[in-house]
N, C-alpha and C positions, 0 to 999 in steps of 0.2 A: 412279644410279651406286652400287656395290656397295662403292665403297674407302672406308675408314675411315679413310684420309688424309684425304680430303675431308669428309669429315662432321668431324673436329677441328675443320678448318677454314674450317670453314662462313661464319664471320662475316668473312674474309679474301678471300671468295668461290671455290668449284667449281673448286678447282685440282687434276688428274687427276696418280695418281704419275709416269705416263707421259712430264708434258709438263712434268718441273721437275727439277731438278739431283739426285740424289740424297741429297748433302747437306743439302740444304733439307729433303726427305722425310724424312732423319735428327733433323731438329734437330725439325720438328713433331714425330716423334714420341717424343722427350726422350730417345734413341736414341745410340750412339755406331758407325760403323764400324768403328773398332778393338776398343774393348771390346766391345760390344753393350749389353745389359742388364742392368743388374744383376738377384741372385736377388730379392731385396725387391722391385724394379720391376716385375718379371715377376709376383710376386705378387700385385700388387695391381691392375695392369694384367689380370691372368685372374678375379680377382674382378669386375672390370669390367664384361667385352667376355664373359666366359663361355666355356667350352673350347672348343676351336677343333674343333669335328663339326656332323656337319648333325644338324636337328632332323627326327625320327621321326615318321611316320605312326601317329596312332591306331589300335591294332588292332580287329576289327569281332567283336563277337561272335558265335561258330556258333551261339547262341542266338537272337540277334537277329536270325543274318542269315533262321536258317529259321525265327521268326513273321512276319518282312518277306515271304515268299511268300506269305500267307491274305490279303495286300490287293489280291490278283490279283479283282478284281467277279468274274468270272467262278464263280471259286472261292467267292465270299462268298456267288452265288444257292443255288448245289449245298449248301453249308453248311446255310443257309436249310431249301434241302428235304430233306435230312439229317434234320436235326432235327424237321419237321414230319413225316416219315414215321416218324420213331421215337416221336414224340406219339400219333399215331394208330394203331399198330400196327403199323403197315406194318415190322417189324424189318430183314424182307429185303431190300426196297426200301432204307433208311436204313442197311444194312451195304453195299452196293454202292456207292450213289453215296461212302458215306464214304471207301471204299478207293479211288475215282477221285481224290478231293480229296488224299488223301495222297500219293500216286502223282505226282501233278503237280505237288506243294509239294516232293518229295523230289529230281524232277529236276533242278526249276530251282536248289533250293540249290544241290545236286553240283554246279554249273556255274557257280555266281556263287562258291562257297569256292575253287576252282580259281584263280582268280586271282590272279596272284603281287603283290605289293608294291614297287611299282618305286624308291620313296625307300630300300627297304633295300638296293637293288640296289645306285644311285648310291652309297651311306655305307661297302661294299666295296671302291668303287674308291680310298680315302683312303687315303695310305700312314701306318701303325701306327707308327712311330719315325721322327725324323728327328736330324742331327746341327747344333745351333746354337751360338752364344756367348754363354758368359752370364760377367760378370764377368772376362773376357779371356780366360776358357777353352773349347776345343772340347767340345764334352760328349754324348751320346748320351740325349732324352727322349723321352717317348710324343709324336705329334704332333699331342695332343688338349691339351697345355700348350701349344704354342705362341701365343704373343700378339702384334700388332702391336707393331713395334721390334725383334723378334728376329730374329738377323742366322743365316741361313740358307746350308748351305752343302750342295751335291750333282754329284753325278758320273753316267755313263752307264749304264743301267738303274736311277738312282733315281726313285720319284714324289715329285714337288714336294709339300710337304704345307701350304703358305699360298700365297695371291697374293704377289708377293714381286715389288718393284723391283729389279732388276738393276744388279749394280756392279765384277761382275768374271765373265765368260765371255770362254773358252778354249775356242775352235773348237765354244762351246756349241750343242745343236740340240736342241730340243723337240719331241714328238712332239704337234701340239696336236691331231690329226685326230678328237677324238670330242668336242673343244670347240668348233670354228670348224668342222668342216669340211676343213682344209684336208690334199691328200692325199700330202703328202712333209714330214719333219721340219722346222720354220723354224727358220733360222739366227739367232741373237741378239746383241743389241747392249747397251754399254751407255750409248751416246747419250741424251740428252734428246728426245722427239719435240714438236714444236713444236704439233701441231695438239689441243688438248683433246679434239677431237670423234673420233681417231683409234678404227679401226672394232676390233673384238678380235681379229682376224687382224694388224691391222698395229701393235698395239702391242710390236716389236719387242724391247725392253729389260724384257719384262714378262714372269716365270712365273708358272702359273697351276696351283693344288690342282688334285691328281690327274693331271698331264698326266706326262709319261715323257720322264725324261733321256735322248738315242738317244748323244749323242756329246761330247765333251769334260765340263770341269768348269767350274762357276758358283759367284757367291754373290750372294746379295741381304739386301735389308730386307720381313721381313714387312709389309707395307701390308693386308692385310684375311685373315680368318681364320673359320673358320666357314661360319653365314649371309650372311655379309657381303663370301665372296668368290664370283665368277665362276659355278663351278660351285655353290651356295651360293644364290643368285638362279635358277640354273636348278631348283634340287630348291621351292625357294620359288614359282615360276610351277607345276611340276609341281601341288603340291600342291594348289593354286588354282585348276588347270584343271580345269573340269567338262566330264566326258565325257557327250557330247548321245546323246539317244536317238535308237538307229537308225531310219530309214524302220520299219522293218517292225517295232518294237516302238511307234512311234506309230500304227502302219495297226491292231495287232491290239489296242491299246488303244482307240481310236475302234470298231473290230469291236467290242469287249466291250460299249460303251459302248449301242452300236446294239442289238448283241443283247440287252440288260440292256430295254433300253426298249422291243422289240418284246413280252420276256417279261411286262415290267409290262402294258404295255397289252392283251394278249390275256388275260391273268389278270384283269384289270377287267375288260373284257368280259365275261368266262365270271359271275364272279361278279355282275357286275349281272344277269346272264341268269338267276342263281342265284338269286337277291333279286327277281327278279320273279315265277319262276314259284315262288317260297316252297319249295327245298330244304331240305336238309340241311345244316348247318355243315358237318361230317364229312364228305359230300360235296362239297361244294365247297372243302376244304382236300384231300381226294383228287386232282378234277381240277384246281387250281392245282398240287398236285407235280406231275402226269403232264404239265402244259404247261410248269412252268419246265423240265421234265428234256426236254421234247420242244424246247423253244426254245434250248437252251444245248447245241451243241459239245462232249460232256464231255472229249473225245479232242482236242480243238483245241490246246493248248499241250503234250500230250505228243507228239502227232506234226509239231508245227512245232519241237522239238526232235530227234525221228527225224528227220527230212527233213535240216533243217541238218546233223547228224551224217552223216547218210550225203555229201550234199557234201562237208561238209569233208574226208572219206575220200579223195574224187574229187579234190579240189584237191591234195594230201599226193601224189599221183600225180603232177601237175603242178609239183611242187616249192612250194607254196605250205600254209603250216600253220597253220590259224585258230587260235588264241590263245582267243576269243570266237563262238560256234557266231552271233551277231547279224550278225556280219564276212561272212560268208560272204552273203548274200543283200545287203548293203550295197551290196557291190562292183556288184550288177546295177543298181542307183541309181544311181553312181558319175556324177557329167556334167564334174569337173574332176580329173585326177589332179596332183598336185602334188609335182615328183620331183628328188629331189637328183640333183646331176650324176654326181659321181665314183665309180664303183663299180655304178651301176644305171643310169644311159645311157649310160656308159661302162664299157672291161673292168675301170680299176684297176689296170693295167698300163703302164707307161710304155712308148714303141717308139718309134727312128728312124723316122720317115718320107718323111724326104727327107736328104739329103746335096751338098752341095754341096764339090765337091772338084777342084782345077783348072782352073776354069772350067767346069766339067759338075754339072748337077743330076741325080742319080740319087734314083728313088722305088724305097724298102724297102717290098717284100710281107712276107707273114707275118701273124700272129697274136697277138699277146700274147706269153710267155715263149719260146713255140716255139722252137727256134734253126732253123727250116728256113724258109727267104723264100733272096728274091733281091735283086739292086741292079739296076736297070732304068735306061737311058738314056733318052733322048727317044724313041726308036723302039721303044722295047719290047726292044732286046737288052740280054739279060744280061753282066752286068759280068765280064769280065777281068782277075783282077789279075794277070798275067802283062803285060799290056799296060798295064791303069790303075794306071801305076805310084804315081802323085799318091794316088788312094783306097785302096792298100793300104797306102802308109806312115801313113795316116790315120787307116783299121782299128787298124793296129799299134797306136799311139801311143793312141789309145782303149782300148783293152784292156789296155795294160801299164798307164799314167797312170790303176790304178784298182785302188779295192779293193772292190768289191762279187765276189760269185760267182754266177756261173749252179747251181742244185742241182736237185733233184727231189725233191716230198714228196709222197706217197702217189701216185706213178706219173705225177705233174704237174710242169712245170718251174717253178721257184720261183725268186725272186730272193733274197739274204742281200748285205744291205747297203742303200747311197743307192737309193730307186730311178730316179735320173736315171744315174747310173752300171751301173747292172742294164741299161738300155736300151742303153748304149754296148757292152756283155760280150754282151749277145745280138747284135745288129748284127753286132759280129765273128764269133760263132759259126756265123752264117749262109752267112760263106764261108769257114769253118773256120779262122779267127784266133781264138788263143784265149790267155791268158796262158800256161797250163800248158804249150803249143805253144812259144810265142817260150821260154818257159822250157828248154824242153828244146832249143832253136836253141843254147843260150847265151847268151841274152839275162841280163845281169844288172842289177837296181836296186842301185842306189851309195847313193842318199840321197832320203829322201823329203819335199819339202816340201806340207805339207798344206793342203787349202784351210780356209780358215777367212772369216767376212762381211765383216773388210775386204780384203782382197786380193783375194778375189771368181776365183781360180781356183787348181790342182792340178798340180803340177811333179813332176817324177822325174828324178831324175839318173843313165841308163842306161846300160851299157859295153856296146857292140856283139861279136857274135862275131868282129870282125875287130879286135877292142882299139879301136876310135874311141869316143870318150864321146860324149854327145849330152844335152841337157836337151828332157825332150818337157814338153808344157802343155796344161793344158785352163782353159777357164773362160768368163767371162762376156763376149759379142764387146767391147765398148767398152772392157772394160778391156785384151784382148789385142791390139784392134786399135791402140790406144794403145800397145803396148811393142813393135808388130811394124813392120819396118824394109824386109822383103821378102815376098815371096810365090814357093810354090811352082806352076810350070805345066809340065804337062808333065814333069816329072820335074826340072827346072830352077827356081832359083833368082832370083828378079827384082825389081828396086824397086818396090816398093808404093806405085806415084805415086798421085795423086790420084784419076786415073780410075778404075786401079783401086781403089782406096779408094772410088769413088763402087757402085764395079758393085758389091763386098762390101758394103755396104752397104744397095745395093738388094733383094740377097738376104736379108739379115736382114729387112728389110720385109717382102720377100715370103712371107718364112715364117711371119712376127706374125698379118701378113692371114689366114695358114691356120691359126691357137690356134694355133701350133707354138714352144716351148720353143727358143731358140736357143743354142749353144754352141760355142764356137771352138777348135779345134784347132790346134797349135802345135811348131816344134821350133827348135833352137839345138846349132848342132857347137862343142863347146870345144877350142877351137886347144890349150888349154896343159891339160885335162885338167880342167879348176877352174871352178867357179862363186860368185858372189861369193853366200855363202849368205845375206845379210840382203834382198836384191836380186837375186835371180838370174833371173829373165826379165826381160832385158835381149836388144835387138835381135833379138828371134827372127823365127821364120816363118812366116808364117801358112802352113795347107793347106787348111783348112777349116771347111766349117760343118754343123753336124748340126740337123735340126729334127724336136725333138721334144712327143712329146704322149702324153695317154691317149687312146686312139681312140675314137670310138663301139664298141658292143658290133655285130656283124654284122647281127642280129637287129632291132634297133632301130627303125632307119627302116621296117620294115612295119611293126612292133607299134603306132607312133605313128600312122600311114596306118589303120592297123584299127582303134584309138582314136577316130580322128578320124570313119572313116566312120560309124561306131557312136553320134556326137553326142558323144562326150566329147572335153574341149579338154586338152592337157596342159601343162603348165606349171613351167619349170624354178626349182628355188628352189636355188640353190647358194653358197658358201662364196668361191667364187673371181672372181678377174678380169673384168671385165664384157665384154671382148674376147675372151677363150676361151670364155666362156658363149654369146656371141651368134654364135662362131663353128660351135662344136657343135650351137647350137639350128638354125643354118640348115642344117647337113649332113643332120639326121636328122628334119626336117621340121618340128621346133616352131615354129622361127619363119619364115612363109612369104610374108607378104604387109608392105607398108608402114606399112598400119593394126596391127598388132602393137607392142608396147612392150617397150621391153627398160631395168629401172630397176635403180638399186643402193641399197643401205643406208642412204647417205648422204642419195639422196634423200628416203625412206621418213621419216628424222628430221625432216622437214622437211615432211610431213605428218599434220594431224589422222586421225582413222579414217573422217572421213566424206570428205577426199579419196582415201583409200583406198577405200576403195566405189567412188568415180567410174573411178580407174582399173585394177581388177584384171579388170572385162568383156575389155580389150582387151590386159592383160599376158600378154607367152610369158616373159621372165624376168625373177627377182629376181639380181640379183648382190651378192656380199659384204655378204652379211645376218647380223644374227645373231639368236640364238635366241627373243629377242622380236618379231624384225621375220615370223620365219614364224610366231607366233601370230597375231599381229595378223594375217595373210596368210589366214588359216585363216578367223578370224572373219571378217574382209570377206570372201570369199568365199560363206561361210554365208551371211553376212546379205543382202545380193544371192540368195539362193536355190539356189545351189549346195549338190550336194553332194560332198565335197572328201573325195578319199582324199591322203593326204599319204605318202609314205615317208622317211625315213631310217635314218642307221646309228650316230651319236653321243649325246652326252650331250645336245649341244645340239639336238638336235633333240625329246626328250622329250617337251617340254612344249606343243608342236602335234601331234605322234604321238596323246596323248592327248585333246587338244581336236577333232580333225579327226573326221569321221565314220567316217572308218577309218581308224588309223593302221597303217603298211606297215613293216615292219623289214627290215633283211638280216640275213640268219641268218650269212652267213658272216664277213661283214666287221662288222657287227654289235655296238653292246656290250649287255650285257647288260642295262644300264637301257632302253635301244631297245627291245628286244623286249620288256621286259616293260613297258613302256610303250604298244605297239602292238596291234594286233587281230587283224594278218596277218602273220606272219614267211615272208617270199623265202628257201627253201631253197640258191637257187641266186643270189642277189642281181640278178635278171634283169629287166630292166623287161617282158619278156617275158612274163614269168610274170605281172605281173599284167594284161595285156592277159585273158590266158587265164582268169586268176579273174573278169575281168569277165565272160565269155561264162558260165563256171559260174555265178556268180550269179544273170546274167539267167535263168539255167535255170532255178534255186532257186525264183525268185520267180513264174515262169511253173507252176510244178507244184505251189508251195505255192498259186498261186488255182485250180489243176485242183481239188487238194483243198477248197479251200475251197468250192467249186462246187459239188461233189459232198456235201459234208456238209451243209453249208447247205438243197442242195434237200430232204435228206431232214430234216432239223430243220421247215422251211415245209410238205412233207409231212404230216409227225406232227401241227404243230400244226394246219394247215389241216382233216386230216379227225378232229381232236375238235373242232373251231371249229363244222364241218357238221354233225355230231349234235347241241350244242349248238343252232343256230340253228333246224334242218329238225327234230327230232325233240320239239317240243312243250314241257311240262311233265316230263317223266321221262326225257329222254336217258339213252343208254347207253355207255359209252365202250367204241370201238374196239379203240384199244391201254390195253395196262395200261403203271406205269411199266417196270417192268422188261422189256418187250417194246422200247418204246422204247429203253433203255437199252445191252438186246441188238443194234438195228438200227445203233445208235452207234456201238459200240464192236467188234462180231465182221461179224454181216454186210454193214454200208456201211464199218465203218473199217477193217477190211481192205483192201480193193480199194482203198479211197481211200488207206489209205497206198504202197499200191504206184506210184500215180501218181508216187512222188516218183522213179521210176528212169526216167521216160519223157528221151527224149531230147529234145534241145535244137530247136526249133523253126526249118527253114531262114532264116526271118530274124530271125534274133535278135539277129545285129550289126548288121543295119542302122535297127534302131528308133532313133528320141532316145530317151535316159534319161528317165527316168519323175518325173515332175517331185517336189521334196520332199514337196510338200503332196495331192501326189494319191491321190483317194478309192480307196481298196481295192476301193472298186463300180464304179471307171470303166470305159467301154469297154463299157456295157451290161449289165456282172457282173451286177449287183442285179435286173435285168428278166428274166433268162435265171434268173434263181436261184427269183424269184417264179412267174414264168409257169410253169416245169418243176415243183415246187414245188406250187403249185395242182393242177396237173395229175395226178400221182403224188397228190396227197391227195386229188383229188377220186376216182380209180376206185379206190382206196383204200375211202373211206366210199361208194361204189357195190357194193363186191362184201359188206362188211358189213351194208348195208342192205337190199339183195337176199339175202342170206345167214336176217336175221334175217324178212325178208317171207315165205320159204319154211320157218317155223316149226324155222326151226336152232337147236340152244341157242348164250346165248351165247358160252360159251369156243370153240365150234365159228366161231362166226362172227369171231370178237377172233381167231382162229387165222387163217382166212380172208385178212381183213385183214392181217395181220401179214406172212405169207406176199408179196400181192401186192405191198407197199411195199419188201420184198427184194426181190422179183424184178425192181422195176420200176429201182431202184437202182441193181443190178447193169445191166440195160439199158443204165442211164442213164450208167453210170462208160467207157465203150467212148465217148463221145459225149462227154464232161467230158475223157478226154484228148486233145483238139485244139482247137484256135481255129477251126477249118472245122467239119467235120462228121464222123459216123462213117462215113460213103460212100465219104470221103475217104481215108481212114487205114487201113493192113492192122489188124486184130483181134491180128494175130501180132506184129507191132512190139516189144512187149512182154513176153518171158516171165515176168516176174515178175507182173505184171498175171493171166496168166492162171493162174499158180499160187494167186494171192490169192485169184481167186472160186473157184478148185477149192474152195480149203481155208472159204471163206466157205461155199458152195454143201453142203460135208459138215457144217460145223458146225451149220446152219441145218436141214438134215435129222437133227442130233440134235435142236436142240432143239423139233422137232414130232414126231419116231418114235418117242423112246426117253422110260421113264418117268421118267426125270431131269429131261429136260428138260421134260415135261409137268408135276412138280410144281413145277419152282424158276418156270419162266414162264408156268404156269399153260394151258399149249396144250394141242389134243387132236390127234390123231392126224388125217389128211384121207386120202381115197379120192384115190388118183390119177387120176382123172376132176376132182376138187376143185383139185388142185393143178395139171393139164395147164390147166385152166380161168384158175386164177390168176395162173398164168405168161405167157398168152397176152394177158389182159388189163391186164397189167404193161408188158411192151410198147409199149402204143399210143403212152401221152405222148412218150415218144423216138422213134420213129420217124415217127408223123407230124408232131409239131414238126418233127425235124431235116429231113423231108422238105420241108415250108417253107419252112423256113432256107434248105436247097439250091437249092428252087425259083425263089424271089422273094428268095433274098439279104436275109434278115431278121434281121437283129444282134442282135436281143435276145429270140430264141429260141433 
């Protein structure tokens, strides 16, 4: 508990501001309502408790953050042979790999300093001044002075700048939607709430730092301030949450790890081969560089950030904007999404959706703000208000009894005001009732009684064009059906006996059953012109009943259905009512079977984390959570094996955004601590959209193991045919390739083509795999066999055409040229055959244009550098007859085509 009430009163026992008199809350905190605090008090009271701001994220140094990239092993071998090449001479050698190590140290900085600071975001949203009592006076301070005991006062568009117990609101409404969740302003009280355990949504009588005054004025008692209030505990979980490493930076960290170890061990090798047949030092620190350069990927972490980059381009297409270039392949991982209700399964939009008026239920089409739908009968005819005389004084009386407008902002229809009353304005809009309509009829408002939380509904005292007065009402049915004495049917007036009182009644049921928001329409004819204003709905009419909701978004229910078929479970975690969550979850497919759970907040408290483990296997929703109960949600999920993209749009939500393996923002609805707390911002706040980034993903990840395939074979290549001169060529081996030859085949003519894999298209089933389990090996599925065997095979005719090269009294650079050559060609071969999970048999060669622009351009470079004297002196090549080269090429070849030919034949996976 965050209140510094409680903590005074610690020894008295955990008495919450919420659930005790306010006075009491005064006297703890040595406080006065009328006066408030004195200055002395307040002073020594801020010496205390400390100013009332959140505490700051340590900033990271661009120093620190760019020597933090050289603990990359990968980068630490290359380093390694850096420097042993610049020992031994090798300058050129030792300039090249260094500018590789830079190059990859430089990217990954640029990408991790990019990341915004999400605790400076949160410390923005604090309002800078507020106005309190100190000493009997109203006074205007910073609102970094304020302290528990300070009597707090504000009005509509203020932010609340402490937690503050409530003791005097006037028709007051909070806007708490980026604290709780919750997605229409709550109405405030200043009652006692009796339950201590009450959730943060329902602590009615309670403001909370940072939230937004929508409507009337308040005052309260500061009760917690700082760290120690609401939002305050959320910037405090933030900071605490460690964000886990992606799938794909723990696969390419174990990669390193493998790669590091196959490097060691082949380098012992060579050198005990060294030490047996009594070399040279000098030589065999020669071929230990040309094997760790032939063993190590040097292109591997810059083109796993090209590739991510270019997705994320693709996603930004899709309306989705990775934050974190790791997000982007995550998503293909994805096996549970875990997705706030309002605004991202739903449009965020309030809408009638049914109507109940004179006895007839009519269903409202339409869309979100739209004003074009219709009112539908039981049979599908559209409504007549020429004839439905009952539903258009219904209409009327909606749309006058209201002060919300229908507008339009940037070419879109937007609501300005409630938006439970925005729903009632388009409704009528729909069959062209409109206030400014009845307005221009002559319709006039006499006197406006407003609604406010205890009265519980919205009266208008209206003079008809024909001079008759009339009180219309809207409000909450129990309280209207309580003061209504008749009912309108039919265009007539009739006692509201029991039955019917039973049947309206039913209808409100029946709407609860469907999430739907209920609200009773009402009017009253004043005989003598007069309403008694302290009490004035008295004996009115009922007409009807409106039910309303936010809908699902259209979209929805496939994207869940596509989710699903795809293995990923979704899973709502929302803010609200555990009856409109489980309503929602059934409409749009989340919750579909018996065996599904549907838990709320309350119970959550009421478990440890290891009975959270037990049941989040089988949870479709959380309801009326808050912003610790969806970390905790996060980790049980993790810890069970999932892995869990989370979305939301508030404050409260942060602090699992950043702990989840991807956290998902809305960009639109969105606040700013969200997105920058998250790894994937929804352009369009669409649950849609991430279905779609999941399919991108999976792509991601499918084309960064193409790559990996491809590079890796030629890595096993390189080292395999210096392994074979080493083992087959006695006491005096000859090395093959030199480093820089290798270095070239790395980086121009295999890492070209191989990075162009990253544009191949998304494989026909890509949505219907299970997600890829957290812990699964990067070699799975035969990788590592297909990698070795192919691998082998390119090294072995490799050190075939060298060794026949050099049997036929060639010199060597003629022969190391030789070689060099085939291990490109055979590459190139081989990358047609790396972009598919079948075979190249399979697949058009054309699919691809970038692909085939890659090898043009590989295919040119490659013939510089054997034709031209540049490239003869930097990689030491000589020139070949094209008899030499048609030769090379042809015998490059083989290992791809008759492997795959295998493959095709007898259906063999791990060639």
């Amino acid at each position: 508990m965050t209140d510094q009430v409680s903590k005074e009163v610690s020894s008295q026992g955990p008495v919450a501001s919420w659930a005790t008199d306010v006075e009491a809350v005064a006297q703890r905190l040595q406080s006065n309502l009328q006066t408030g605090l004195s200055t002395a008090a307040a002073h020594d009271k801020l010496a205390e408790v400390g100013p009332n701001r959140l505490a700051e994220a340590a900033a990271v140094s661009p120093i620190v953050l760019f020597l933090s990239q050289f603990r990359n092993p990968l980068l630490i071998i290359l380093i390694a042979g850096a420097l042993i090449s610049a020992y031994t001479g090798h300058l050129v050698d030792a300039i090249a790999i260094g500018v590789i190590v830079l190059l990859n140290a430089i990217i990954s900085f640029v990408q991790e300093f990019k990341a915004a600071q999400s605790l400076a975001a949160l410390k923005d949203m604090a309002a800078p001044k507020a106005f309190v009592k100190r000493d009997g006076k109203w006074l205007e301070i910073q609102a970094s002075d304020i302290v528990p005991g300070d009597i707090l006062r504000f009005k509509a568009g203020d932010i609340i700048a402490a937690d503050v117990r409530l003791f005097e609101a006037a028709r007051l409404a909070i806007d708490e939607a980026a604290l709780t969740g919750e997605s229409e302003p709550v109405d405030k009280h200043t009652l006692a709430i009796s339950s201590n355990d009450t959730v943060l949504a329902d602590r009615l009588n309670m403001g909370f730092m940072s939230t937004k005054v929508t409507n009337g004025t308040g005052e309260g008692i500061a009760v917690a301030t700082g760290m120690a209030t609401e939002v305050g505990h959320i910037a405090h979980l933030m900071a605490n949450a460690e964000e886990p490493k992606t799938p794909l930076q723990q696969r390419i960290e174990s990669l390193s790890h493998v790669l590091i170890g196959a490097a060691l061990v082949v380098v012992a090798v060579v050198i005990g081969i060294g030490i047996f047949h009594g070399m040279d030092l000098t030589e065999m620190l020669n071929t230990g560089i040309s094997l760790s350069v032939a063993a190590i990927p040097e292109g591997l972490p810059t083109v796993v950030t090209i590739v991510l980059t270019l997705g994320s381009q693709r996603m930004v297409q899709n309306n989705a904007l990775a934050r974190k270039l790791s997000s982007v392949e995550t998503l293909g991982t994805t096996s549970v999404i875990c997705s706030d209700k309002t605004g991202t399964l739903t449009q965020n939009q309030m809408q009638v959706m049914r109507t109940w008026a004179g006895g007839k239920v009519w269903e409202v089409t339409g869309e979100g703000f739209d004003p074009h739908g219709h009112f539908l009968d039981v049979n599908g005819e559209t409504a007549d208000l020429e004839v439905e005389l009952d539903l258009r004084r219904m209409l009327n009386i909606s749309v006058f009894c209201n002060d919300a407008e229908l507008i339009e902002v940037e070419g879109r229809p937007a609501i300005q005001g409630n938006p439970t009353e925005g729903a009632l304005v388009v409704a009528g809009a729909k069959v062209g009732l409109t206030r400014q309509r009845l307005q221009d009829e002559n319709f006039r408002a006499l006197q406006t009684f407003p609604f406010d939380s205890t009265r519980k509904m919205m009266s208008i005292h209206v003079q008809l064009p024909n001079g008759e007065k009339y009180l219309a009402a809207k409000g909450a049915p129990d309280v209207i059906l309580a003061r209504a004495k008749e009912i309108q049917i039919n265009g007539e007036m009739v006692p509201l006996t029991d039955v019917r009182r039973l049947e309206v009644e039913a209808v409100i049921e029946d709407f609860g059953a469907r999430a739907l928001r209920t609200l009773a329409v009402a009017f009253r004819k004043a005989e003598d012109g007069t309403f008694d204003p302290e009490n004035p709905e008295q004996d009115i009419v009922l007409i009807g009943i409106h039910g309303i909701m936010d809908p699902p978004r259209p979209q929805v229910k496939a994207a869940v259905a596509d989710a699903t078929s795809a293995g990923i479970r979704t899973v709502m975690i929302t803010g609200d009512h555990a009856v409109t969550a489980r309503a929602i979850a059934e409409q749009i497919g989340i919750l579909t079977s018996a065996e599904q759970t549907v838990h709320t907040g309350v119970e959550l408290d009421r478990m440890d984390d290891k009975e959270l483990e037990q049941i989040v296997p089988k949870a479709a929703v959380f309801a009326r959570v808050s912003p610790e109960h969806k970390l905790r949600i996060v980790k049980a999920l993790q810890t069970t094996g999932e892995v869990a993209a989370m979305t939301g749009d508030g404050v409260n939500d942060a602090p699992a955004l950043r702990t989840a393996d991807i956290g998902v923002a809305m960009g639109i609805a969105g606040t700013s601590v969200a997105k920058d707390s998250a790894a994937l911002v929804l352009l369009d706040d669409n649950f849609t959209t991430i279905v779609k980034a999941v399919r991108e993903g999976r792509r991601i990840y499918d084309n960064l193991l193409k790559f990996i395939r491809q590079a890796l074979t030629a890595n096993v290549a390189e080292v395999s045919a210096i392994l074979f001169a080493f083992v087959l060529m006695g006491s005096d081996p000859l090395l093959p390739l030199t480093p820089l030859m290798i270095l070239w085949v790395n980086l121009v003519s295999d890492g070209i083509p191989a990075l162009a894999l990253g544009f191949e298209d998304a494989e026909g089933d890509i949505m219907e795999r299970a997600p890829r389990a957290r812990d699964e090996d990067i070699f799975a599925d035969g990788l590592k066999e297909r990698i070795l065997i192919r691998g082998l095979a390119v090294g072995g005719v490799s050190y075939y055409v060298f060794q026949n090269a050099l049997g036929r009294d060639i010199d060597l650079s003629t022969a190391q040229t030789m070689a060099f050559v085939t291990i490109m060609f055979a590459q190139i071969w081989h990358v047609f055959d790396a972009r598919t999970t079948t075979t190249l048999f399979r697949k058009s060669p054309f699919g691809n244009p970038k692909l085939l622009m890659a090898v043009a351009l590989s295919l040119a470079l490659s013939a510089v550098a054997v034709y031209t004297p540049f490239g003869n002196f930097v990689l030491g090549t000589e020139t070949l007859s094209l008899k030499a080269l048609i030769g090379c090429c042809g015998i490059a070849a083989l290992p791809t085509l008759v492997l795959s030919s295998l493959k095709e034949i007898f259906g063999l996976r791990f060639v």
